[in-house]
C-alpha positions as CSV (number, residue, x, y, z in Angstrom):
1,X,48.9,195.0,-29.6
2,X,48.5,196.5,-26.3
3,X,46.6,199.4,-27.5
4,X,44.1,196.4,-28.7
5,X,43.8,194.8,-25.8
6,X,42.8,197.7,-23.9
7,X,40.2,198.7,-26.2
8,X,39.1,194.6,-26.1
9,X,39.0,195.1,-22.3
10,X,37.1,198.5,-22.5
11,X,34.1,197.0,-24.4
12,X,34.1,194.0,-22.0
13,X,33.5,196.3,-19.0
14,X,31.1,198.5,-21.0
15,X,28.9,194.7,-22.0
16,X,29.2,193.4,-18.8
17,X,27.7,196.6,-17.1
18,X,24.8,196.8,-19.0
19,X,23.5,194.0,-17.5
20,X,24.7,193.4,-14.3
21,X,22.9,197.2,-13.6
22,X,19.9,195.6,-15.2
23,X,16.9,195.0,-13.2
24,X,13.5,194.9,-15.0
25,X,13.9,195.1,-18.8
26,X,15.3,192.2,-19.8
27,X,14.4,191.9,-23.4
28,X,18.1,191.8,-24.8
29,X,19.0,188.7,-23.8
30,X,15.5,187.2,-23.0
31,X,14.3,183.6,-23.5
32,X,18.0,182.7,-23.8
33,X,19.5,184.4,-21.2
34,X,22.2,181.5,-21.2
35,X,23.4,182.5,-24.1
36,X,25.5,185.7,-25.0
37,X,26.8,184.9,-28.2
38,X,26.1,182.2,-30.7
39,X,29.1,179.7,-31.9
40,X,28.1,177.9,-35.2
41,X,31.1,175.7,-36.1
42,X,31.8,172.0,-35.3
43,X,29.4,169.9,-33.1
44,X,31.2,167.5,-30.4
45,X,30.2,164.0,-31.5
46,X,30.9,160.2,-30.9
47,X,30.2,157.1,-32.1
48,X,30.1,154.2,-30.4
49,X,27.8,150.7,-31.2
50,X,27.3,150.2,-27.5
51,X,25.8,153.0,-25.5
52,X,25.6,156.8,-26.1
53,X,25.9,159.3,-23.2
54,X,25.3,163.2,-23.8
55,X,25.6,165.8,-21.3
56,X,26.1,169.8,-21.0
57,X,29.6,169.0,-19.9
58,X,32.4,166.7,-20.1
59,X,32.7,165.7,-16.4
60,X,29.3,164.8,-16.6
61,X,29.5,163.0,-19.4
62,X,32.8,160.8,-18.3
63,X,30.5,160.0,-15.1
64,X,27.7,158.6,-16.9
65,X,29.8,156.6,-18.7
66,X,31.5,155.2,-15.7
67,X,28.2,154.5,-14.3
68,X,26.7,152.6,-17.5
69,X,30.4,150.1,-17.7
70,X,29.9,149.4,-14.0
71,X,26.2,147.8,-15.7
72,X,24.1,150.7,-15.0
73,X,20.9,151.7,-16.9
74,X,20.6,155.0,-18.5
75,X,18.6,155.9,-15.5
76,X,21.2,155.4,-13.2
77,X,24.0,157.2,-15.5
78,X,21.7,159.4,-16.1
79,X,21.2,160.6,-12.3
80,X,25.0,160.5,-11.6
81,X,25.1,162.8,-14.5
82,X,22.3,165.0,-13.3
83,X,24.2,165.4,-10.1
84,X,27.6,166.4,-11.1
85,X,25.6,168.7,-13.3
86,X,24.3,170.5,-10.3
87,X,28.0,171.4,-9.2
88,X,29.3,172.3,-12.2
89,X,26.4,173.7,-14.6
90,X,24.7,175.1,-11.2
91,X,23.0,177.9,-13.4
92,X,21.2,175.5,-15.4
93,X,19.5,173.1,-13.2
94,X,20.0,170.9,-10.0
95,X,18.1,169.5,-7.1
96,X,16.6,173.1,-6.1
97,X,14.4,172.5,-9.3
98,X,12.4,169.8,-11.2
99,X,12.1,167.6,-14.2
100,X,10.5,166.2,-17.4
101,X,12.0,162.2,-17.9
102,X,11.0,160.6,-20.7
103,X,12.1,156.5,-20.0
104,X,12.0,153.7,-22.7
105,X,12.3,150.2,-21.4
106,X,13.8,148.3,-24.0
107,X,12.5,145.0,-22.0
108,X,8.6,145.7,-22.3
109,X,9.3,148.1,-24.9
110,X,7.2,150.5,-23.1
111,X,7.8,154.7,-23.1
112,X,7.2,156.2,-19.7
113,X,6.5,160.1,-19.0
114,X,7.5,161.2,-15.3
115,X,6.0,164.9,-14.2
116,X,8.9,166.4,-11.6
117,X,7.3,169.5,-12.2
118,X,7.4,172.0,-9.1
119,X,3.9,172.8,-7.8
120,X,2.9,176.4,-6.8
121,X,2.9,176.9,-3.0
122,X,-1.1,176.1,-1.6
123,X,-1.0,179.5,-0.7
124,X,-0.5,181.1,-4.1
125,X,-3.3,183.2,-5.9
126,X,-3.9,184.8,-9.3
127,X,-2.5,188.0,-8.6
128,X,0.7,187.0,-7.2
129,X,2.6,188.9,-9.7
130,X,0.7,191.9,-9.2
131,X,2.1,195.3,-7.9
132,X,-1.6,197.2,-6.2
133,X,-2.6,199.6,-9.0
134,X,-3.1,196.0,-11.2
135,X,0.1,196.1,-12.8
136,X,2.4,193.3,-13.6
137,X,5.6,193.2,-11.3
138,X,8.8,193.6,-13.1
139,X,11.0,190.1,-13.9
140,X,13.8,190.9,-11.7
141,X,11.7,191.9,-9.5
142,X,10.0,188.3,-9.6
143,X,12.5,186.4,-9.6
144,X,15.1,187.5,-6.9
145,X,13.4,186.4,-3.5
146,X,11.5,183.1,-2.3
147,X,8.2,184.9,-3.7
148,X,8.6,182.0,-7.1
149,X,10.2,179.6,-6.0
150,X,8.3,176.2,-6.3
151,X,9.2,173.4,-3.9
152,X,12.1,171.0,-5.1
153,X,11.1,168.0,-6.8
154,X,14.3,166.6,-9.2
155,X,15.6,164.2,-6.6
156,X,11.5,162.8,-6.3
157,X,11.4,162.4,-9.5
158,X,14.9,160.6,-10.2
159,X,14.4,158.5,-7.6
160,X,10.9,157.2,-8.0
161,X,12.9,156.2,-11.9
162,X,15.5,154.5,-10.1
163,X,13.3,152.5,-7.8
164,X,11.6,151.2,-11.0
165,X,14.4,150.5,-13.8
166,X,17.9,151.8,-11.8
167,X,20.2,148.9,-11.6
168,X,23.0,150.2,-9.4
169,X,22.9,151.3,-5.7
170,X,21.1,154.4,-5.3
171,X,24.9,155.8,-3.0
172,X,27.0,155.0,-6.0
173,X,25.3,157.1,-8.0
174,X,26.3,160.1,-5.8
175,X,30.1,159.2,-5.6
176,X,31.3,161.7,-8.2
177,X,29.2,164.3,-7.3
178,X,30.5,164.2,-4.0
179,X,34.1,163.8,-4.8
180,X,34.1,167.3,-6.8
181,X,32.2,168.8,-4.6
182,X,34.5,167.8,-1.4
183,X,38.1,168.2,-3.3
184,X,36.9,170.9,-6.2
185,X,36.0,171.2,-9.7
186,X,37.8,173.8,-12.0
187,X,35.3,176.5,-13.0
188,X,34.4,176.7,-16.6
189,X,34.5,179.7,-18.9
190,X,30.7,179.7,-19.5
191,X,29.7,179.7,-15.6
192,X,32.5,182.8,-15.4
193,X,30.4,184.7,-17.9
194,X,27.0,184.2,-16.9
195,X,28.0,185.1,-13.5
196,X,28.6,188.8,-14.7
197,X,25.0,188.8,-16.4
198,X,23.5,187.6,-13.3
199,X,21.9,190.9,-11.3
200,X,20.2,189.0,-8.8
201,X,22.9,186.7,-7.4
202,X,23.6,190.0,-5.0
203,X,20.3,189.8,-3.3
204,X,21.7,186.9,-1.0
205,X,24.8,187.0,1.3
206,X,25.3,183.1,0.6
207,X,24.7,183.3,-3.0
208,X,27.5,186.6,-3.3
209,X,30.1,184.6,-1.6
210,X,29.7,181.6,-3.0
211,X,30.1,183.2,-6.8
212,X,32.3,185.4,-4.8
213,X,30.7,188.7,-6.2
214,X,32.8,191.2,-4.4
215,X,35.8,189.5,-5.9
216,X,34.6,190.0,-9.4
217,X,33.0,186.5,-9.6
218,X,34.5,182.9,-9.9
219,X,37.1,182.9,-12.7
220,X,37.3,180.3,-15.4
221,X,40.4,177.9,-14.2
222,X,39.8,178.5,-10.4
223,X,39.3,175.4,-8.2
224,X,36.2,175.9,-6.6
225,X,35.0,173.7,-3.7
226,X,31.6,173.1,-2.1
227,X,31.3,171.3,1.3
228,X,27.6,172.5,2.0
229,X,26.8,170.7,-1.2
230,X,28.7,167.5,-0.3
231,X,26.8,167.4,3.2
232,X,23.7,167.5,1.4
233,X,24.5,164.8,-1.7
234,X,25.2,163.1,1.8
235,X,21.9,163.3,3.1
236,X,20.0,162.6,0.1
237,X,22.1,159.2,-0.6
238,X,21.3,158.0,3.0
239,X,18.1,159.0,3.1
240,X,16.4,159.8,-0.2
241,X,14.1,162.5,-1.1
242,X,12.8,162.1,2.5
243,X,15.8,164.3,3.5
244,X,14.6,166.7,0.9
245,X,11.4,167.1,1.6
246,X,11.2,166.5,5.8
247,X,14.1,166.5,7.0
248,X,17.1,169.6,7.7
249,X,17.7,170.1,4.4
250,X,13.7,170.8,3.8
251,X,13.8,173.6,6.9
252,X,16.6,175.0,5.2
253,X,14.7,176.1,2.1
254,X,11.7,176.8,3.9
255,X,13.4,179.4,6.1
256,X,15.6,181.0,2.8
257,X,12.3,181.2,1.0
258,X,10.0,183.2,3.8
259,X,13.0,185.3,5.4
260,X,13.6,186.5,2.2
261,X,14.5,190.4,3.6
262,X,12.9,192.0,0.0
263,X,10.7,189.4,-1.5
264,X,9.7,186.6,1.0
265,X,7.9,183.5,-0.1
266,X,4.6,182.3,1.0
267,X,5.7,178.5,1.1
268,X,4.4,176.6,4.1
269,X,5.9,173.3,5.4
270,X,2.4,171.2,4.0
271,X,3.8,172.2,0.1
272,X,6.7,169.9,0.8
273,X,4.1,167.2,1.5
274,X,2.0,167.9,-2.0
275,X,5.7,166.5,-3.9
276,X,4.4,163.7,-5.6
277,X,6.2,162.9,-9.0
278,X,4.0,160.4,-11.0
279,X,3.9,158.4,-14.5
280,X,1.8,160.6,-17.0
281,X,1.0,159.3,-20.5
282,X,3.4,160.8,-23.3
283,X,1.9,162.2,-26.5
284,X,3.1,160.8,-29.5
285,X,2.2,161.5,-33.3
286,X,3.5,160.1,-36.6
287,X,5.8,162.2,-38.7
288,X,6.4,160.9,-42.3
289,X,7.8,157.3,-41.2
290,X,8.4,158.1,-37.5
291,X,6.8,157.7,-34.3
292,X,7.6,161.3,-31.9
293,X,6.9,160.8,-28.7
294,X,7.1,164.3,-26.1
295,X,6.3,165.0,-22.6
296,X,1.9,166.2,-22.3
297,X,1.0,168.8,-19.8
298,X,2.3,170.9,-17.9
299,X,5.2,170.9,-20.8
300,X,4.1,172.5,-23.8
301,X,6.7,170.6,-25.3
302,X,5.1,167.0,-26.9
303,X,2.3,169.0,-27.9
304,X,3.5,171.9,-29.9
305,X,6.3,170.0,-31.4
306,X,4.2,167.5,-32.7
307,X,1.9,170.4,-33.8
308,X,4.4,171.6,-35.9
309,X,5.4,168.8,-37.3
310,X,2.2,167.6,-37.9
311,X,1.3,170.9,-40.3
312,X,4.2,169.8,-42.2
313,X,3.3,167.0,-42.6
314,X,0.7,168.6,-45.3
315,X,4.0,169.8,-47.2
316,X,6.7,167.6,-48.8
317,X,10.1,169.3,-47.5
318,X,12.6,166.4,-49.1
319,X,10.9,168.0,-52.6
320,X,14.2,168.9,-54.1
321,X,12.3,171.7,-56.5
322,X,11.9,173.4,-52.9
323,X,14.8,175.8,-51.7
324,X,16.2,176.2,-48.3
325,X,14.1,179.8,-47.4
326,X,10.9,178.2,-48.8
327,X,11.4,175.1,-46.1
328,X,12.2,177.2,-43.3
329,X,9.6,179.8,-43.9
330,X,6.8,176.8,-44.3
331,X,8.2,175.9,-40.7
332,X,8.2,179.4,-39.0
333,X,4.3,179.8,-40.1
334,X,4.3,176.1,-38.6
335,X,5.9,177.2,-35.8
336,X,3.7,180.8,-35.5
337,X,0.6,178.6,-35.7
338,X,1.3,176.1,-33.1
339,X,2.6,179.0,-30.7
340,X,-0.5,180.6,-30.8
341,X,-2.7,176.8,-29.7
342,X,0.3,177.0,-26.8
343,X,-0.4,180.0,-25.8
344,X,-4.2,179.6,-25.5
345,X,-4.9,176.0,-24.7
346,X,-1.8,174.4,-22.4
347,X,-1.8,174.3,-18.6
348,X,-1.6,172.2,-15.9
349,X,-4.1,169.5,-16.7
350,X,-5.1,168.8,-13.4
351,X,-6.7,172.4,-13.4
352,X,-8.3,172.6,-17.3
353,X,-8.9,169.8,-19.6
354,X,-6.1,170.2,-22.6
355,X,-8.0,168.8,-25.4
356,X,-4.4,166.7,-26.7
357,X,-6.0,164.6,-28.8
358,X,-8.1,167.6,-30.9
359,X,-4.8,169.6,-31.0
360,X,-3.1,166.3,-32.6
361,X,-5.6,165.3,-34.9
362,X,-4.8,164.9,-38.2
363,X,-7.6,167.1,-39.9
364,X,-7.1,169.6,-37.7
365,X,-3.6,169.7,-38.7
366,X,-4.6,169.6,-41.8
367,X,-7.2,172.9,-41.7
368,X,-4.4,174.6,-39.9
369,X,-1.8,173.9,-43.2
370,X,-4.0,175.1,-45.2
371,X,-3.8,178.8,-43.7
372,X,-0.2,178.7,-45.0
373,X,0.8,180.2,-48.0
374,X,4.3,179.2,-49.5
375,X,4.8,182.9,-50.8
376,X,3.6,184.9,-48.3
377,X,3.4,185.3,-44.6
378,X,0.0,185.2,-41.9
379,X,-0.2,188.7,-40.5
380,X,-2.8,187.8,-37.7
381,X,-2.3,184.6,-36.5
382,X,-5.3,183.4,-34.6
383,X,-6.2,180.3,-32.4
384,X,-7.4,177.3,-33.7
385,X,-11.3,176.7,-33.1
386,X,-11.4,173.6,-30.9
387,X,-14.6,171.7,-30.3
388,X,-13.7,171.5,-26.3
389,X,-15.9,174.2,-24.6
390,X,-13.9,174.7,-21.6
391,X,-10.7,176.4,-24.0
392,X,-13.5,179.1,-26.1
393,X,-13.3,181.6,-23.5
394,X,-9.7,181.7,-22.4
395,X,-7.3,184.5,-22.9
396,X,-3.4,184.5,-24.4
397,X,-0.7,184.0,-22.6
398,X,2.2,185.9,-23.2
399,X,4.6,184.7,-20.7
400,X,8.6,184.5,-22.0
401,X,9.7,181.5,-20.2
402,X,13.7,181.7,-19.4
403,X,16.3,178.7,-20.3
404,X,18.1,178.0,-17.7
405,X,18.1,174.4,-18.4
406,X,20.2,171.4,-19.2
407,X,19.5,168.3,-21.2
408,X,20.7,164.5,-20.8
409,X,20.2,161.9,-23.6
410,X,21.5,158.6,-23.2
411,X,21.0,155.6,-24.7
412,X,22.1,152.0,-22.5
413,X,24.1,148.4,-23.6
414,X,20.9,146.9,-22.9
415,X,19.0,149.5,-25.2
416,X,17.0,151.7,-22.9
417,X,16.7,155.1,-23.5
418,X,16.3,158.4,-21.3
419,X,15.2,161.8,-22.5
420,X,15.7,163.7,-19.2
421,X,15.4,167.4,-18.9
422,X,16.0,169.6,-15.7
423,X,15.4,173.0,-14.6
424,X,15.9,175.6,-12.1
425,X,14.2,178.2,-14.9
426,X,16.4,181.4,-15.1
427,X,19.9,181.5,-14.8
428,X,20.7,181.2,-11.2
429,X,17.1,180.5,-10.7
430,X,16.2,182.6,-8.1
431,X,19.4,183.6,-6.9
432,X,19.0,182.2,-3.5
433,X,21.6,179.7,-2.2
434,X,20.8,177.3,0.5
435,X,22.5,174.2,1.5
436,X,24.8,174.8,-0.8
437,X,22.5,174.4,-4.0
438,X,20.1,177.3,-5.7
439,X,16.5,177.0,-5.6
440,X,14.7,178.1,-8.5
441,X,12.1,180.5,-10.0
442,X,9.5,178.0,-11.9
443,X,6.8,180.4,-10.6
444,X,7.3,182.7,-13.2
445,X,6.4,180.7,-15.6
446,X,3.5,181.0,-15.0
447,X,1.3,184.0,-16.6
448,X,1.9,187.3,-14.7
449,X,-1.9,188.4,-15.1
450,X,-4.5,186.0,-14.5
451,X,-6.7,187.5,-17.5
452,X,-6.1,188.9,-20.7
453,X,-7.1,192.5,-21.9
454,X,-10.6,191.3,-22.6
455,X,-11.0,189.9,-19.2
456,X,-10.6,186.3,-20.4
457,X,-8.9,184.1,-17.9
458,X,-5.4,182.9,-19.0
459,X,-5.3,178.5,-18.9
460,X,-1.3,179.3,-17.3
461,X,-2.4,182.1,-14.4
462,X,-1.0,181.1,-11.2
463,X,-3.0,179.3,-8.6
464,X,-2.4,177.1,-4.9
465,X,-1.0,173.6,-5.9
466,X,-1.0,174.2,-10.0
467,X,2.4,173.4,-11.7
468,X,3.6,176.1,-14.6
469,X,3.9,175.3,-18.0
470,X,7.0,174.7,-19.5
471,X,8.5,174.3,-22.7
472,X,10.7,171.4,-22.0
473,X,11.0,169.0,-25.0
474,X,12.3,165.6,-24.0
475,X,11.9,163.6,-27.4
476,X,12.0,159.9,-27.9
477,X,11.9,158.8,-31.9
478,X,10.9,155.5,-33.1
479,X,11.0,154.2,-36.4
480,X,8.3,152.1,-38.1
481,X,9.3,148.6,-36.4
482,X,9.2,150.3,-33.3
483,X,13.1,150.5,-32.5
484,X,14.2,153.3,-30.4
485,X,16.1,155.5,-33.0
486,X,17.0,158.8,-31.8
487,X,17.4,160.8,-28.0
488,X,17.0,164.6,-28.0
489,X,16.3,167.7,-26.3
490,X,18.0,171.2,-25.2
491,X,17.6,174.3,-22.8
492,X,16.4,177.5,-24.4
493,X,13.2,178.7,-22.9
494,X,10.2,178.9,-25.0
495,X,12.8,178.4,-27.9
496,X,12.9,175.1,-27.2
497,X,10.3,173.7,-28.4
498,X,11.7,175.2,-32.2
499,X,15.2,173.3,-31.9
500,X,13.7,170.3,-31.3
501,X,11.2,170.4,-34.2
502,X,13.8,172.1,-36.9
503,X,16.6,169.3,-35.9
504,X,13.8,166.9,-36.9
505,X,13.5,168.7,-40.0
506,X,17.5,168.6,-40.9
507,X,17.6,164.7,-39.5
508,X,14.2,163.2,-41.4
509,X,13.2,166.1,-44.1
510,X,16.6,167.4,-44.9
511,X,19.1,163.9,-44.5
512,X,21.5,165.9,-43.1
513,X,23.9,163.7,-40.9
514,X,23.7,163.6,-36.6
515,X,26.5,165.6,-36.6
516,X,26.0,168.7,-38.8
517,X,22.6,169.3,-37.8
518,X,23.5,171.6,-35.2
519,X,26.2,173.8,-37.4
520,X,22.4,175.5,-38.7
521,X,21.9,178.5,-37.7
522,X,18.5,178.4,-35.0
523,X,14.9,179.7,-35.8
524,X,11.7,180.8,-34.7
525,X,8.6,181.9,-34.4
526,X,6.2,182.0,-31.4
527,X,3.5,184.0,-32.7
528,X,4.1,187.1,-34.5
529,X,8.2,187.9,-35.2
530,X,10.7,185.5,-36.3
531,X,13.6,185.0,-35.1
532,X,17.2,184.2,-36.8
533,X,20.1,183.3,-34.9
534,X,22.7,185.8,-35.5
535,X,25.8,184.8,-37.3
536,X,27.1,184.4,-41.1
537,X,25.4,181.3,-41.8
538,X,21.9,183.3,-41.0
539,X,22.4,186.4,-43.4
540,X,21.5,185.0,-46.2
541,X,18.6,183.3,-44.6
542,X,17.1,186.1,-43.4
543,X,17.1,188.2,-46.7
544,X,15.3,185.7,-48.1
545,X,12.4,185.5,-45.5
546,X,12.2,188.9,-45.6
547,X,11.3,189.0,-49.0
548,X,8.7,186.5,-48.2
549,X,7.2,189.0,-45.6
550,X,8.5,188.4,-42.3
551,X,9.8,190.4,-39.9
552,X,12.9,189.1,-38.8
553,X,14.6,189.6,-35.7
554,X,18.2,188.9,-35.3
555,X,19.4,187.1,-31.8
556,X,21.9,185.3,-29.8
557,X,20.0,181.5,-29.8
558,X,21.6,179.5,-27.6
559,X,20.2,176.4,-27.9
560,X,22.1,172.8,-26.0
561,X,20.6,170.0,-28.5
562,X,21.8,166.4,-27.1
563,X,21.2,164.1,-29.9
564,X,21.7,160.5,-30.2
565,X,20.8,158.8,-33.2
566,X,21.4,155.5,-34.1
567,X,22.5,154.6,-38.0
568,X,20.7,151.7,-40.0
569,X,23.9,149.4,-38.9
570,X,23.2,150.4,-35.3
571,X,25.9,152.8,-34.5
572,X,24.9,155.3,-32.3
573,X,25.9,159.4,-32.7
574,X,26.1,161.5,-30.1
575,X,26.0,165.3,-30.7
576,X,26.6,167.7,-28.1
577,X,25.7,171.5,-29.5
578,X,28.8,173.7,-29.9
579,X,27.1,177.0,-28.7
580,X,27.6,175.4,-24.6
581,X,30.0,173.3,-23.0
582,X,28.6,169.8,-23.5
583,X,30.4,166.5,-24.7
584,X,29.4,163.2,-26.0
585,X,31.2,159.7,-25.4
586,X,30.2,156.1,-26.2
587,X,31.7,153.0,-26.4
C-alpha cells in the first residue's frame, strides 16, 4: 500500500512539472486548459416548480438562492452569484474581466442581449502580437504581463442590468461576497490543481503570494482570506462602476498593467472612459419546434450554434433507423462547417459588417447540408460564398481561444430568465493580481497575425478600441407559444460553442432527460480534426467515426453546462456538469 502511494505521488510530481515548466507550447491541454481530466458520471441536479439557480459552485449557488427568497430577480441573484464566484472560482472569471448577459423579461416578454465585452486599449495595432522578424509571439509569452489585458467591464455590465430589471439594493447584493472574502472561504480541490498548471501566476509578486507559490500553492481545505478584495467589493457597492473605472481602484490596474517589469501594457487612462456596455439585438433561429436565441457579435456563439443547428435541421436525428455514430458524425460535419463561416466572417461588428442574417438563412443552410454526406467525411472544408462583399477577401483565423470561464443560469419566481456568462479568458487570466482580483487576457483572442498566408486580412486582427471575438454561448430556448423553456451555457473556449449545440441535440433530437444529458461524452469539430472526450463512454464512439473517415483526436473536454429546463407540468431541472464543481438548487 505504501509502495503505491509513492508511485501515485511520483507520477503527480512528474504531471504537475510538465506544465508548470511550460511556457510557449501549450497544445496539451489547450482550449480547455480548466480541465485536466474528464469525470462522466452523475450530473448534480434539482428540481424545484419555483425558481432554478445554477452556478459553478455551491456557495454561489446557496447565495443566489438567498438572494431570489429575499424577492430578488434573476438579475440580482445572478450578480450576488457572479461575485462570490470571483472569490472562489477566481481562475474562471470576475470583475478583472467582462460579460455576455442574455435577460428575458417575463413582464414584456422581451429577450435582451448586453455586450460587457472588453475593448482593446486605443493604442493597440495589428501587429501587437508580433515578435520583429514577423513572427507570432508565443501564448505564454502573450499572456503573462499587461500587454492583453482589456479594460474591466463585468461590473458595467451587471450594473447597467440591475439599474433596469434588479429588484434588490445594489449593497445587498455584495453582502456574501464580502463576508467570505473578510472571514475566509475553504479552498476547493479544483482551484488547488489548476494552480499547479498555472506557469504565469509567478510573473507577479502579488499574484505568487496570494496563491502562495513558494509554499506549493493554496491546498484544497485551507481557509483562505482576502481583505484587498473585500475593500474593493466595498468600493464598488458605494460607488458603482464609477470606482471601477475612475476612481483608486481604476489607477490600480492602470499602473499593474504598464509597470509590467517583462511585458507592460499600452493602456492609457482614456480606455477606461471608452467602457460602455450596451443592449445589442440577440440572434435567434428556429430549430424543429423551438425558438434559440444566442448572443451576435463579438461572440461567435448565437451565430455558429444556430449555424449548426440550422444544417441539421436538413436531417431528421429523432429517425430511429439512424444509429448514435451516424447522428453525431452528421453533427461534427455540422459543426466543421460552421467553424469554418466563424473563422472567416465573425468580428467585432462595429469594425466589419457580419452578414447574420445571410449566415442564418435558411437556404443557405440548406446548400451548406447538402455538402454532407452521411457515409463519408469533407476533407477540405471551405467557407461558405456569401453575397456581402466586404467578407470575399478576408483571411482565416486560427486563433484557439482559452476557457477560463464560468456560466450562471437562473431562472426567477416571477419567470425571468438570465443566461449570463463571464470571463477573464485563460486560467488566471493574465496572471496579474491587483486589488486583490486578476485582470484578464481577452486580447489574445484576438488573431495573433493581422493577415493570413495569402495576405488577406483576418475579420478578428487586433486593432485600437475593437473588442475580440469570443465563443461565449449564453442560450435562451423558447417553445412554440413563446414560453421560456430552457437556460444554458458553459466555459470551454472555442469548445463551447459545440456543448451548447450537442446538449440541444440530446434535449430536442435525442429526448434524453435534463439530467443525463451531460453523462455524454463531449465532441467536436472546428474545422478539420474531431475531437472525442476521452473516457469509456467515448471508445466506442470514436471507432465508429473512424470508420466513417474522421480523424479523431482523443482529449480531456471539460465543459461546465448549466442547464435549466422546465418540464410540460412546469417543473424546472437544474443540471450542474459533473466534470467542475458546480451545484444546482431550486425551490
Amino acid at each position: 500500500m505504501i509502495l503505491k502511494i509513492i508511485i501515485i505521488c511520483f507520477i503527480n510530481i512528474l504531471f504537475f512539472s510538465k506544465f508548470s515548466i511550460a511556457t510557449d507550447d501549450l497544445d496539451s491541454f489547450k482550449s480547455s486548459p480548466e480541465g485536466a481530466t474528464s469525470n462522466i458520471g452523475s450530473s448534480k441536479n434539482s428540481i424545484s416548480n419555483k425558481y432554478m439557480v445554477v452556478t459553478a459552485d455551491p456557495r454561489a449557488t446557496e447565495s443566489a438562492k438567498k438572494i431570489l427568497d429575499l424577492g430578488g430577480t434573476a438579475i440580482d441573484a445572478a450578480i450576488s452569484a457572479q461575485l462570490v464566484l470571483n472569490l472562489v472560482e477566481p481562475q474562471s472569471s470576475g470583475i478583472g474581466g467582462g460579460a455576455f448577459i442574455l435577460y428575458y423579461d417575463a413582464k414584456s416578454k422581451s429577450i435582451e442581449a448586453w455586450d460587457g465585452r472588453e475593448r482593446a486599449p486605443i493604442n493597440y495595432s495589428e501587429d501587437i502580437f508580433l515578435r520583429s522578424d514577423g513572427k507570432k509571439k508565443g501564448f505564454i509569452e502573450s499572456v503573462s504581463g499587461g500587454l492583453a489585458v482589456g479594460v474591466p467591464s463585468l461590473v458595467s455590465v451587471i450594473e447597467k442590468v440591475h439599474n433596469k430589471h434588479g429588484k434588490l439594493p445594489w449593497g445587498l447584493l455584495f453582502e456574501d461576497a464580502i463576508n467570505y472574502s473578510e472571514q475566509g472561504f475553504i479552498v476547493g480541490k479544483r482551484l488547488e490543481r489548476l494552480i499547479s498548471l498555472a506557469p504565469h501566476l509567478k510573473n507577479q509578486e502579488e499574484s505568487k503570494v496570494y496563491f502562495k507559490l513558494n509554499e506549493g500553492g493554496l491546498k484544497a481545505g485551507e481557509l483562505k482570506i482576502n481583505n484587498e478584495f473585500a475593500f474593493s467589493l466595498k468600493a464598488i457597492r458605494d460607488s458603482g462602476s464609477e470606482a471601477l473605472l475612475n476612481g483608486k481602484l481604476a489607477e490600480n490596474i492602470l499602473s499593474t498593467v504598464v509597470n509590467h517589469p517583462s511585458n507592460p501594457g499600452i493602456m492609457v487612462k482614456a480606455d477606461f472612459e471608452l467602457v460602455n456596455p450596451s443592449i445589442t439585438e440577440p440572434v435567434c433561429g428556429n430549430y424543429r419546434k423551438w425558438r434559440i436565441c444566442g448572443m451576435g457579435p463579438p461572440s461567435s456563439g448565437g451565430i455558429t450554434v444556430l449555424q449548426i443547428l440550422g444544417i441539421l435541421n436538413n436531417f431528421n436525428l429523432s429517425d430511429k433507423n439512424l444509429d448514435k455514430s451516424t447522428i453525431w458524425h452528421l453533427f461534427l460535419e455540422s459543426s466543421k462547417l460552421a467553424y469554418m463561416d466563424r473563422a472567416y466572417y465573425i468580428a467585432d461588428s462595429d469594425f466589419i459588417t457580419v452578414p447574420v442574417e445571410e449566415m442564418l438563412d435558411v437556404r443557405y443552410l440548406k446548400e451548406r447540408s447538402l455538402l454532407i454526406n452521411k457515409n463519408n467525411t469533407i476533407k477540405k472544408p471551405k467557407k461558405g460564398e456569401l453575397k456581402n462583399h466586404q467578407t470575399n477577401y478576408l483571411g482565416q483565423d486560427t486563433t484557439s481561444e482559452q476557457s477560463s470561464t464560468t456560466h450562471i443560469s437562473i431562472i426567477d419566481h416571477y419567470g425571468n430568465g438570465i443566461a449570463l456568462t463571464s470571463s477573464i479568458e485563460f486560467m488566471f487570466g493574465s496572471g496579474l493580481m491587483t486589488s486583490g482580483f486578476l485582470l484578464n487576457n481577452q486580447m489574445t483572442d484576438f488573431s495573433f497575425y493581422p493577415a493570413d498566408k495569402n495576405g488577406h486580412l483576418i475579420a478578428n486582427r487586433p486593432e485600437g478600441k475593437k473588442k475580440p471575438r469570443s465563443s461565449m454561448s449564453p442560450t435562451l430556448v423558447f417553445d412554440p407559444k413563446g414560453d421560456l423553456k430552457m437556460v444554458l451555457g458553459s466555459p470551454g473556449g472555442s469548445q463551447i460553442i459545440c456543448y451548447v449545440a450537442a446538449s440541444l441535440i440530446r434535449l430536442i433530437d435525442l429526448n434524453i432527460s435534463p439530467e443525463n444529458v451531460t453523462q455524454a461524452p463531449n465532441l467536436c469539430n472546428r474545422g478539420l480534426k474531431s475531437f472525442v472526450e476521452k473516457g469509456e463512454k467515448g471508445d466506442i464512439l470514436s471507432s465508429e467515426l473512424m470508420s466513417l473517415g474522421h480523424e479523431i483526436i482523443r482529449k480531456d473536454m471539460t465543459s461546465g453546462l448549466h442547464i435549466i429546463y422546465k418540464d410540460s407540468k412546469n417543473y424546472f431541472h437544474g443540471v450542474a456538469d459533473q466534470r467542475r464543481e458546480g451545484s444546482a438548487a431550486g425551490n
